[in-house]
C-alpha positions in Angstrom: -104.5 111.7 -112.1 -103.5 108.3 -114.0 -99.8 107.4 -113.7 -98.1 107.7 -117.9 -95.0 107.2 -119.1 -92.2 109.4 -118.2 -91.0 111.3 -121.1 -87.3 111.4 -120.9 -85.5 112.5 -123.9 -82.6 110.7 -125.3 -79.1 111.9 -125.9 -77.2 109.5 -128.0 -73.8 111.8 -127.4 -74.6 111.4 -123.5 -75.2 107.5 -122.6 -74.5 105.1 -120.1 -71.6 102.1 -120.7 -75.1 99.8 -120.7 -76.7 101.7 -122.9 -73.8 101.3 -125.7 -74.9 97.9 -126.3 -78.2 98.5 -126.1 -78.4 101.8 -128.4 -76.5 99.6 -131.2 -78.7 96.8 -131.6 -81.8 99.2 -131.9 -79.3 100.6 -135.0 -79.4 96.9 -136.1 -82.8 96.8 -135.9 -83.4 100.2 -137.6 -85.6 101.7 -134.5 -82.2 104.1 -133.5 -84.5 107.3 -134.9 -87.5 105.8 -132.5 -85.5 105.8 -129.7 -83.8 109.0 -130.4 -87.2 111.5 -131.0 -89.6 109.4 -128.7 -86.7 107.6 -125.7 -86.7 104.0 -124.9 -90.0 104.3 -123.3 -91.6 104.8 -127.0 -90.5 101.1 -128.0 -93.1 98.6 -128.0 -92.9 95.6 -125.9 -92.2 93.4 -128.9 -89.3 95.6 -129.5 -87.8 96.1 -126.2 -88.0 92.3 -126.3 -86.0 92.3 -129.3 -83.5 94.4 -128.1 -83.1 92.5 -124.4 -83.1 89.0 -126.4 -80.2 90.2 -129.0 -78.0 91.7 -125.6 -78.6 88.4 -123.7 -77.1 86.6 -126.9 -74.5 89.2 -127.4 -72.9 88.9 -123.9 -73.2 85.3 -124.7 -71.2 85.1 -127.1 -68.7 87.5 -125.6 -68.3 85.4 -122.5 -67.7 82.5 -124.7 -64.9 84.1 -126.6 -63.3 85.6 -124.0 -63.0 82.0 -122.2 -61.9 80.3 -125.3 -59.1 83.1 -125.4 -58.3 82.6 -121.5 -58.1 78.8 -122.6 -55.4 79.1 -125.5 -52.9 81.4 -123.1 
């Protein structure tokens, strides 16, 4: 029997603290009804790309702040 996806269904009232970010920037991107009738597994690779770029930069910039704030105290 070939290995497929695993379909796990997604509860947007039930996620993880890293799934927050990660659930609001597919919002951005308008795939939150994707992700909600198909899971994350039913993004494409460009998109899941997307998604991982835009939290990369995200905790970027939050990291940045937060150490220009450390630096005015």
């Amino acid at each position: 029997m070939p290995k497929g996806k695993k379909k796990e269904p997604f509860d947007p009232q039930n996620m993880k603290p890293e799934d927050v970010l990660k659930f609001e920037i597919a919002t951005e991107l308008g795939l939150d009804d994707k992700v909600v009738s198909g899971g994350w597994r039913s993004l494409t690779a460009k998109e899941s790309g997307r998604i991982g770029g835009l939290i990369t930069k995200r905790k970027r910039e939050l990291k940045k702040e937060a150490l220009e704030k450390q630096e005015e105290a």
